[in-house]
One Martini backbone bead per residue (centre of mass of N, CA, C, O) as a GRO file, in nm:
protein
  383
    1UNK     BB    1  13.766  13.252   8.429
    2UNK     BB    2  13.575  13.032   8.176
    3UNK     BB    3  13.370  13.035   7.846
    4UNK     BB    4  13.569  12.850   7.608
    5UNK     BB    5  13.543  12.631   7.633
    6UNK     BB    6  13.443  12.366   7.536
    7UNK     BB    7  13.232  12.123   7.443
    8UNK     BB    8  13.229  11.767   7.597
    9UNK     BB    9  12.961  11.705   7.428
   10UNK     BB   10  12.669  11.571   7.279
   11UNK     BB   11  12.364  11.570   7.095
   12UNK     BB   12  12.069  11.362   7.058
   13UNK     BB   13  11.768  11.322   6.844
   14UNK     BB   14  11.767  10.984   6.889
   15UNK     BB   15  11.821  10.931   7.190
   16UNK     BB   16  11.810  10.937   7.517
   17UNK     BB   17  11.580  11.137   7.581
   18UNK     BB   18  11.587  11.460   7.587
   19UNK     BB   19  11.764  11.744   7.547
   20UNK     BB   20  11.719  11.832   7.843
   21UNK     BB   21  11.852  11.608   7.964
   22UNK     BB   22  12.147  11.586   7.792
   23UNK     BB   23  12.227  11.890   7.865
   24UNK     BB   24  12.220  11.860   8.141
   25UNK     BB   25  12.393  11.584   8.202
   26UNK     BB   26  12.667  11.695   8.085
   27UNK     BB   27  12.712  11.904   8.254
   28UNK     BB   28  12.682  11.713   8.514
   29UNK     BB   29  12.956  11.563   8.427
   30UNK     BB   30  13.157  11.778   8.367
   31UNK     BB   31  13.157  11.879   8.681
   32UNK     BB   32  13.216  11.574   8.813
   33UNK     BB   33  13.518  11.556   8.646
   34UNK     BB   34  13.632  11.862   8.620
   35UNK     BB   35  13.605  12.039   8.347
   36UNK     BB   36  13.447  12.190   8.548
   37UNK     BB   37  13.545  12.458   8.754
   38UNK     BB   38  13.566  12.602   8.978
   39UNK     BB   39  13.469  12.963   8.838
   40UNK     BB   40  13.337  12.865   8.609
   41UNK     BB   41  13.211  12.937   8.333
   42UNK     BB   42  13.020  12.882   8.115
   43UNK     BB   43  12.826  12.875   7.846
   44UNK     BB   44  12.604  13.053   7.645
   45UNK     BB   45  12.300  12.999   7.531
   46UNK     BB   46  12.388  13.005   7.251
   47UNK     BB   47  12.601  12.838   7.241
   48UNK     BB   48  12.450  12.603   7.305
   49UNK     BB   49  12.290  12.575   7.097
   50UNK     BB   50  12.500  12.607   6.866
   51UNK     BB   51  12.685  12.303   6.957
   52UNK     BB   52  12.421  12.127   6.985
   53UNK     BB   53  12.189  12.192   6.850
   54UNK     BB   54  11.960  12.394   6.997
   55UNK     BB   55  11.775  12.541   7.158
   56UNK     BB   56  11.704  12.799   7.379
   57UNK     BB   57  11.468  12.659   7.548
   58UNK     BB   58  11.686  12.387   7.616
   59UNK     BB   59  11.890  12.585   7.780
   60UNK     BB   60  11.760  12.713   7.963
   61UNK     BB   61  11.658  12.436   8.113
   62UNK     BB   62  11.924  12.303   8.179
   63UNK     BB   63  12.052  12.487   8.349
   64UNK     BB   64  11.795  12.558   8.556
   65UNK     BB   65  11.875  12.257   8.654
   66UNK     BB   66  12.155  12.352   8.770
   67UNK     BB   67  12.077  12.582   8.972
   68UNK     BB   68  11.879  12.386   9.121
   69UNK     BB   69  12.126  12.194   9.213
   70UNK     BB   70  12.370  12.395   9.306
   71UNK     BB   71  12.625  12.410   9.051
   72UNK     BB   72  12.492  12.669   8.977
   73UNK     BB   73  12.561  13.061   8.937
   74UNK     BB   74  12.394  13.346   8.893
   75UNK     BB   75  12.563  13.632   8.708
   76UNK     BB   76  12.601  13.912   8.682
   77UNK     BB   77  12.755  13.993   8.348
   78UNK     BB   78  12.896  13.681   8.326
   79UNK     BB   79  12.701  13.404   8.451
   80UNK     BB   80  12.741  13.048   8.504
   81UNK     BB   81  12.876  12.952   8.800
   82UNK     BB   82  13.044  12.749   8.957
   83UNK     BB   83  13.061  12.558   9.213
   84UNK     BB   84  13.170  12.423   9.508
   85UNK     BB   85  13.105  12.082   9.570
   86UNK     BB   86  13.005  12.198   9.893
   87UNK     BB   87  12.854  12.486   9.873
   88UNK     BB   88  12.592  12.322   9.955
   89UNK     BB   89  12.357  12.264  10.146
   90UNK     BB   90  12.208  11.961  10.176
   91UNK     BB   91  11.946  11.743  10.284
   92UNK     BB   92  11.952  11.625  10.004
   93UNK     BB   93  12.027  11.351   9.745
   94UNK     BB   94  11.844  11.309   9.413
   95UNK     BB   95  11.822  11.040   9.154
   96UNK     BB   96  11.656  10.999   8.877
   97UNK     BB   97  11.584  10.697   8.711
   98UNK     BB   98  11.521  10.624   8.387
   99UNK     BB   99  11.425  10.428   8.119
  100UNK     BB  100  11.431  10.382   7.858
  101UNK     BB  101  11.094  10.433   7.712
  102UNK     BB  102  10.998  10.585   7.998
  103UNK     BB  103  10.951  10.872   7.862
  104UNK     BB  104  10.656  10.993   7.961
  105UNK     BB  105  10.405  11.095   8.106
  106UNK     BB  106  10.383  10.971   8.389
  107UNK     BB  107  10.697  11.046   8.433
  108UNK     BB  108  10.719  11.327   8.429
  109UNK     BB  109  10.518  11.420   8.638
  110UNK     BB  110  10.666  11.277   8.881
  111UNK     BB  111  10.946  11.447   8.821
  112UNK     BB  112  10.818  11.685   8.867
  113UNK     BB  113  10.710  11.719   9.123
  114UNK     BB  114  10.940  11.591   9.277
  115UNK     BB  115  11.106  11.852   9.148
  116UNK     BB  116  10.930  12.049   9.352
  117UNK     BB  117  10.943  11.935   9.636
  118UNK     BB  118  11.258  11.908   9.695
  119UNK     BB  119  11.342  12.224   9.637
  120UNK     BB  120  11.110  12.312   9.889
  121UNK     BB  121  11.333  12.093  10.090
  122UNK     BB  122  11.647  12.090  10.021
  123UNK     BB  123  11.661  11.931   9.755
  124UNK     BB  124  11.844  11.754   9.535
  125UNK     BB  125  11.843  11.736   9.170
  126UNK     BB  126  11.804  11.448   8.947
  127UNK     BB  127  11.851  11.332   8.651
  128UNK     BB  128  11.848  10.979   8.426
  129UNK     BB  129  11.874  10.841   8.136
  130UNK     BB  130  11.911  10.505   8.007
  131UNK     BB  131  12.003  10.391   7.787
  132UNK     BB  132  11.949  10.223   7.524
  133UNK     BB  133  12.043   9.973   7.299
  134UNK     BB  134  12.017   9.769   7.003
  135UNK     BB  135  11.997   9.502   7.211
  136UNK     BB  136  11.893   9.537   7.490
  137UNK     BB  137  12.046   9.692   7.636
  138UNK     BB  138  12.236   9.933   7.888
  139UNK     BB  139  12.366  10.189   7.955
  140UNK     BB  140  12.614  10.270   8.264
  141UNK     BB  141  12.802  10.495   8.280
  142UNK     BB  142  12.639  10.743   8.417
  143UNK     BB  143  12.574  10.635   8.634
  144UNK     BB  144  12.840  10.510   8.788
  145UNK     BB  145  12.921  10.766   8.815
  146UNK     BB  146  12.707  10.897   8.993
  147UNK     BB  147  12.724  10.651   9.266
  148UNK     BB  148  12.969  10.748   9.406
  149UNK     BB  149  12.752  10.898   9.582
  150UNK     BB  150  12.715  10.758   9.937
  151UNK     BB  151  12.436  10.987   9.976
  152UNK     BB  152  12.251  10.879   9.740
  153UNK     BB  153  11.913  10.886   9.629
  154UNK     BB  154  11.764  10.659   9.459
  155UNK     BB  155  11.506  10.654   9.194
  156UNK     BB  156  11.315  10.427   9.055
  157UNK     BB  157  11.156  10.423   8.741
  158UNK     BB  158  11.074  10.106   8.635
  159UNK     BB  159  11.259   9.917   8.738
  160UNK     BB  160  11.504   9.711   8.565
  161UNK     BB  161  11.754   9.436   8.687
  162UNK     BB  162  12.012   9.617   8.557
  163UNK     BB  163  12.007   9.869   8.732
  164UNK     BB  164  11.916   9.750   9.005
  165UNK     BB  165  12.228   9.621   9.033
  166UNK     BB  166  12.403   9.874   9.031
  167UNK     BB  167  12.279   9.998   9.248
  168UNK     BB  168  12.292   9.839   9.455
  169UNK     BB  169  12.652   9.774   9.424
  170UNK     BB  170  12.702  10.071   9.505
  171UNK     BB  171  12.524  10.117   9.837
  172UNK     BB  172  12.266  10.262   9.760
  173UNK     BB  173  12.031  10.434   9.841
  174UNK     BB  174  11.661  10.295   9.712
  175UNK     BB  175  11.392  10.367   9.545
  176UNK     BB  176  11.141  10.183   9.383
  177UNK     BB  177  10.907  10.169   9.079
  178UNK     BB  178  10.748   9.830   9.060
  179UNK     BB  179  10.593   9.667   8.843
  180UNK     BB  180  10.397   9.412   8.825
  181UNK     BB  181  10.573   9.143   8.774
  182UNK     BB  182  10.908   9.214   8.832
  183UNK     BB  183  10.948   9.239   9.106
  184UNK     BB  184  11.192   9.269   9.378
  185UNK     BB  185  11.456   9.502   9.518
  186UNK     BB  186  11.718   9.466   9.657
  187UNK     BB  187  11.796   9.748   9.832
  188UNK     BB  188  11.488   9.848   9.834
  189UNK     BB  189  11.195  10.034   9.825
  190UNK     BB  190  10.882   9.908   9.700
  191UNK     BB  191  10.712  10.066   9.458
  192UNK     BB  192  10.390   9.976   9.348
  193UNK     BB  193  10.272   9.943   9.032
  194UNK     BB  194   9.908   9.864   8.982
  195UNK     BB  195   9.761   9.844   8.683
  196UNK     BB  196   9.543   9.595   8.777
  197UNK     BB  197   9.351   9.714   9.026
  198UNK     BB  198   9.066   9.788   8.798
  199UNK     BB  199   8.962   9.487   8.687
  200UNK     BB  200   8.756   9.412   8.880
  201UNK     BB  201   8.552   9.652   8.812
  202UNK     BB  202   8.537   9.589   8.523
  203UNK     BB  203   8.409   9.287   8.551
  204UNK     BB  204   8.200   9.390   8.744
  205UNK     BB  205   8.030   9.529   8.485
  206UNK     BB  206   7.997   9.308   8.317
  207UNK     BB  207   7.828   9.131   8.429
  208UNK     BB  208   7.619   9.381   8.546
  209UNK     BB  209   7.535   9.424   8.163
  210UNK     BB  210   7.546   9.156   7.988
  211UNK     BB  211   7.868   9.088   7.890
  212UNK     BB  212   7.984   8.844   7.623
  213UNK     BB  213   8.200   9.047   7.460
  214UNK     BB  214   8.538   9.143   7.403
  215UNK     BB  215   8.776   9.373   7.295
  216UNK     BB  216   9.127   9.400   7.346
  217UNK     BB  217   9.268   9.696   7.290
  218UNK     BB  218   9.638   9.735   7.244
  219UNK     BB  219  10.028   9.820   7.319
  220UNK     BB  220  10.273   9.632   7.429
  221UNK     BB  221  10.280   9.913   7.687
  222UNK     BB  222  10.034   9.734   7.832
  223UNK     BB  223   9.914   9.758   8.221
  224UNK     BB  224   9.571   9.621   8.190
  225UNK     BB  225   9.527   9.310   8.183
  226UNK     BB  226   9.190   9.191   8.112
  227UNK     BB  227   9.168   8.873   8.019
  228UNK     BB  228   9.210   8.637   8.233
  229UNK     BB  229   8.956   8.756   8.392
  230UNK     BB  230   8.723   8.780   8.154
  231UNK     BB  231   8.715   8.449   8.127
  232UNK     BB  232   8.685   8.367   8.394
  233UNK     BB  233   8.363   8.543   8.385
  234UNK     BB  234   8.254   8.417   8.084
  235UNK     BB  235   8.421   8.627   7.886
  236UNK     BB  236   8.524   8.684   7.618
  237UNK     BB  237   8.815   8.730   7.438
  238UNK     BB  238   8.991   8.981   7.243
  239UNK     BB  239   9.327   9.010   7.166
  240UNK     BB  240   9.494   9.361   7.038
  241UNK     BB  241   9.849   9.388   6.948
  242UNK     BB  242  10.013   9.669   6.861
  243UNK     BB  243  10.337   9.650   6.679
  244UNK     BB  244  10.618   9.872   6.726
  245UNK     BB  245  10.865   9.938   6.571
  246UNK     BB  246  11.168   9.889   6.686
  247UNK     BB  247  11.308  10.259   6.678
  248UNK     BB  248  11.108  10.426   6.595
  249UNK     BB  249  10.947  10.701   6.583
  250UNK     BB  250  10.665  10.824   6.721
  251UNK     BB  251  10.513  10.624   6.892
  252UNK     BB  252  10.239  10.731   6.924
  253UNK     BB  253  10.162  10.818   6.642
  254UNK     BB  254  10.209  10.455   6.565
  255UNK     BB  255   9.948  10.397   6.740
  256UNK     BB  256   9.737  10.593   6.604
  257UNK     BB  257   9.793  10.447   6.336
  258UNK     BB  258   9.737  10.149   6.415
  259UNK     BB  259   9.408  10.218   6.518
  260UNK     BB  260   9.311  10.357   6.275
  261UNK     BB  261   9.361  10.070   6.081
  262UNK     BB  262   9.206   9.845   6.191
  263UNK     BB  263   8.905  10.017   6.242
  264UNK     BB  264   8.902  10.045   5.922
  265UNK     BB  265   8.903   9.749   5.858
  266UNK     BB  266   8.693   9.622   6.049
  267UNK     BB  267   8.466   9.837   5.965
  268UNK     BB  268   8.496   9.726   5.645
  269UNK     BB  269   8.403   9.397   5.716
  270UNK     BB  270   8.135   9.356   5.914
  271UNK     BB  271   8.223   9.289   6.167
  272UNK     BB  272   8.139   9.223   6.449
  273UNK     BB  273   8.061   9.351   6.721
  274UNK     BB  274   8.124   9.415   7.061
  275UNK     BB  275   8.006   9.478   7.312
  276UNK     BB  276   8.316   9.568   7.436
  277UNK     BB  277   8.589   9.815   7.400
  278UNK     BB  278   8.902   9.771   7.532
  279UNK     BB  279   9.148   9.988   7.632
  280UNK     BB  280   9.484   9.990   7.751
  281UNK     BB  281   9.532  10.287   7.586
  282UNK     BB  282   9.486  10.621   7.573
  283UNK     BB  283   9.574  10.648   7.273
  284UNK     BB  284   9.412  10.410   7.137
  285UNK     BB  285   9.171  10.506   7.229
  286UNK     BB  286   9.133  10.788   7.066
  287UNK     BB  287   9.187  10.626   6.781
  288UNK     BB  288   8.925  10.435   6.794
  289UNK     BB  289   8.706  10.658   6.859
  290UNK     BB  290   8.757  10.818   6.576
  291UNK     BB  291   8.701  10.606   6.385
  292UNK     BB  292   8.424  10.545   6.467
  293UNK     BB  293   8.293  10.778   6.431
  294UNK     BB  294   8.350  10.806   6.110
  295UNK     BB  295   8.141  10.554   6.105
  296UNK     BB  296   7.913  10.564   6.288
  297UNK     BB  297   8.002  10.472   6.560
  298UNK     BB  298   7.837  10.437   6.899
  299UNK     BB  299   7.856  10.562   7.219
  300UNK     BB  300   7.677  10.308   7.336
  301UNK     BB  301   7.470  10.205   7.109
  302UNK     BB  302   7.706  10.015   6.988
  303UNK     BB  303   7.876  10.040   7.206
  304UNK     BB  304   8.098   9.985   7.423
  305UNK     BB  305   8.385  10.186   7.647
  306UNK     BB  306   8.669  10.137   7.757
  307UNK     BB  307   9.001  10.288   7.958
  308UNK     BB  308   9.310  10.397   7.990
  309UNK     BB  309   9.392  10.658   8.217
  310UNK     BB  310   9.600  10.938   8.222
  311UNK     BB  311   9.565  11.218   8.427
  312UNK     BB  312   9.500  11.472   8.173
  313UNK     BB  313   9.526  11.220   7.908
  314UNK     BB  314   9.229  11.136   7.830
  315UNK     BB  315   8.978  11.039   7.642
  316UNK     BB  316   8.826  11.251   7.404
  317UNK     BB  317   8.461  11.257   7.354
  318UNK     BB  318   8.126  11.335   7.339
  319UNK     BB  319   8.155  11.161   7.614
  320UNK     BB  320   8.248  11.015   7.837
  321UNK     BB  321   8.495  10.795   7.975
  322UNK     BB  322   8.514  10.447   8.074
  323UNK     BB  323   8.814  10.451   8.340
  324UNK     BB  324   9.143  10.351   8.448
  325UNK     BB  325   9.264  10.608   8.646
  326UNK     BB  326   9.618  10.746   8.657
  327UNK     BB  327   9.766  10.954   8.918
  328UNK     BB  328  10.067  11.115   8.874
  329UNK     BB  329  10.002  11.370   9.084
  330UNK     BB  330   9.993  11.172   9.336
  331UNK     BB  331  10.258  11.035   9.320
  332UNK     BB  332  10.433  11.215   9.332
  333UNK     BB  333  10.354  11.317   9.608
  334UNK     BB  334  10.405  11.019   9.746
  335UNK     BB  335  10.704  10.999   9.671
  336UNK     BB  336  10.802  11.262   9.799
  337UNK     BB  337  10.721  11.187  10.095
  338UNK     BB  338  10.883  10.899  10.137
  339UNK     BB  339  11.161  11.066  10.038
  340UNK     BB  340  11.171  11.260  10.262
  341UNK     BB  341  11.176  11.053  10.481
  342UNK     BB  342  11.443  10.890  10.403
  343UNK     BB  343  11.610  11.152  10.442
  344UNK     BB  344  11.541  11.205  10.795
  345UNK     BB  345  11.480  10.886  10.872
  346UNK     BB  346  11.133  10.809  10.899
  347UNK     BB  347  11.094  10.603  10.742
  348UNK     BB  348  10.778  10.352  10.718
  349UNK     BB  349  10.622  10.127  10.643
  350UNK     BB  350  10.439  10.127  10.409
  351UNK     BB  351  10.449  10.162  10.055
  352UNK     BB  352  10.326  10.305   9.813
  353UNK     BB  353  10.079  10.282   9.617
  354UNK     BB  354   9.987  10.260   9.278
  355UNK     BB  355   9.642  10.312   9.114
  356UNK     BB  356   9.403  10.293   8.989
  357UNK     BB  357   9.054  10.399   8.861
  358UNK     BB  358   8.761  10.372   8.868
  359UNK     BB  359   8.571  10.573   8.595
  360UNK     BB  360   8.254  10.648   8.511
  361UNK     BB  361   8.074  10.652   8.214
  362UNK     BB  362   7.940  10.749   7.919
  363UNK     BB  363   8.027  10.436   7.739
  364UNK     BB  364   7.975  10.280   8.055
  365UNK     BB  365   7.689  10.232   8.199
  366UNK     BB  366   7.493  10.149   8.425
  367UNK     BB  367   7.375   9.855   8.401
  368UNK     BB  368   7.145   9.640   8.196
  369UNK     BB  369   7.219   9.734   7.842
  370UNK     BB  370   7.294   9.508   7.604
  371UNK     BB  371   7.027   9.481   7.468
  372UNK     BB  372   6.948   9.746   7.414
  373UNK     BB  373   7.172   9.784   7.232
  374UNK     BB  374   7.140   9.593   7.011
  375UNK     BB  375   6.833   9.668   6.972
  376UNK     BB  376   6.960   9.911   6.803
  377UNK     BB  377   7.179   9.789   6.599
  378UNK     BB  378   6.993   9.699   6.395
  379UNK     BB  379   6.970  10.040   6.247
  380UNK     BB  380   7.253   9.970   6.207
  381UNK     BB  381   7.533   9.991   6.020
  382UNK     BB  382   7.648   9.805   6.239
  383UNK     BB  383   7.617   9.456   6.285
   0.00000   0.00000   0.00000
């Protein structure tokens, strides 16, 4: 046994995925590739901290999720020993990939969910984050790699058609969550993702409180466009779409210094404001109400306010706000019973869809109340 062995591997910090992706990744081709052998003891906690430069809550998470998927054991007063390749038996191996730019709050919380289901299943669990490249291909080299195993259950989070075609053709089963509007993929099981299931709720709301213009303020990978719905039922729509220079850093942070700075330039041109402002993105909504509040504009008083929200990460303002609301706890949860399904051999009829609900709030409460909104905004300062 021997903890002396180099690191065979590097983390980006400007890379794809977590360094906690990167470091579990790493080690676990590591060890599928034989350069960590049976009975070889990993390097210690600090060590990998020290040659990869990651802090130690890093390295501890990495590990953990070495030993949760059964490839190291841990040794009182050696470390974490590598297990022979078959030494777990495990109920079924899945490997969740989710493709670069997608490693966000809704993806986390369903891997996170997955994994802790799947774990209380004896089912392997591993994740893999597949690099995009800078001319907008993805690195293959790891899943490839991975694919090998003809027992594998392969789990695509918002599969799209270059890693799903890897996927078909290396022959393992497959199950796709493939958003609406992407296709579907042979040779896996399709769960669609439905950003705009909530929509027609929007919309006969707007019609039944006597909504005549929206503004839809969203960024890029807004999921939930209710532009040609609002026109077809014959209230106006703009539609403003703030677009985040490809390989920013800090993609949040740059949509809500952009949503920041829309709604400060346009109430400061005393621009007509709209019945309603929808949020096509959460963290858009978050900045664009605070926005609005520091101009002293108010909801529902002087603008009505719906958006889209990720359950748990919801925008907070002074009213609940009205929302198209995404539940990732319960996705996880009915992926992992799907997934579950698939390895006993039991799944059958229809895959579970993923699907906001409306959620009603005091941003936009129910009734016809736009004529009193707009007659109350005559003494505001925003007119």
């Amino acid at each position: 046994m021997t903890a002396k062995k180099k690191i065979p591997f590097a983390v980006s910090h400007r890379g794809a995925g977590s360094l906690t992706d990167q470091t579990a990744g790493g080690f676990r081709l590591a060890i599928s590739n034989g350069y960590y052998a049976e009975g070889d003891v990993l390097p210690s906690l600090a060590r990998i901290s020290q040659e990869l430069g990651v802090s130690m809550i890093v390295s501890r998470l990495a590990v953990r999720r070495l030993v949760e998927e059964g490839l190291v054991v841990p040794r009182p007063r050696v470390g974490c020993e590598v297990v022979g390749k078959h030494a777990a038996q495990w109920r079924g191996r899945v490997l969740f990939v989710v493709p670069e730019r997608n490693d966000i709050y809704h993806v986390n919380v369903v891997g996170d969910v997955l994994r802790r289901r799947l774990a209380a299943a004896d089912c392997q669990f591993a994740q893999l984050t597949v690099a995009r490249r800078p001319d907008g291909t993805y690195d293959l080299a790891q899943l490839r790699a991975r694919l090998r195993d003809p027992e594998l259950v392969v789990v695509q989070m918002f599969a799209v058609p270059e890693i799903a075609r890897e996927v078909v053709a290396a022959g393992v089963r497959s199950i796709a969550v493939a958003r609406d509007g992407s296709g579907m993929f042979r040779g896996s099981d399709a769960i669609r993702f439905s950003g705009g299931a909530a929509v027609p709720d929007l919309v006969s709301r707007c019609v039944a409180a006597g909504v005549k213009t929206v503004l839809q303020f969203g960024f890029e990978y807004g999921v939930a466009d209710a532009a040609a719905a609002l026109e077809a039922a014959g209230i106006a729509t703009e539609n403003v779409c703030v677009r985040v220079r490809e390989g920013v850093d800090g993609v949040i942070e740059a949509v809500k210094r952009e949503t920041m700075e829309y709604f400060r330039r346009r109430l400061a041109s005393r621009r007509p404001l709209p019945d309603l402002v929808y949020f096509t993105d959460d963290f858009a909504a978050e900045a664009g109400l605070l926005a609005m509040a520091m101009a002293g504009v108010r909801s529902p008083e002087d603008v009505l306010v719906a958006s889209w929200a990720n359950k748990g990460l919801a925008p907070v303002y002074a009213r609940s706000v009205a929302r198209m609301e995404v539940d990732p706890f319960a996705n996880g949860e009915a992926l992992a019973d799907f997934v579950i399904g698939v390895i006993d051999g039991r799944a059958g009829g229809t895959p579970p869809v993923f699907a906001p609900k409306f959620i009603d709030g005091e941003t936009f409460p129910r009734g016809r109340i736009v004529r009193r909104a707009k007659k109350e905004r005559k003494n505001s300062k925003w007119k």
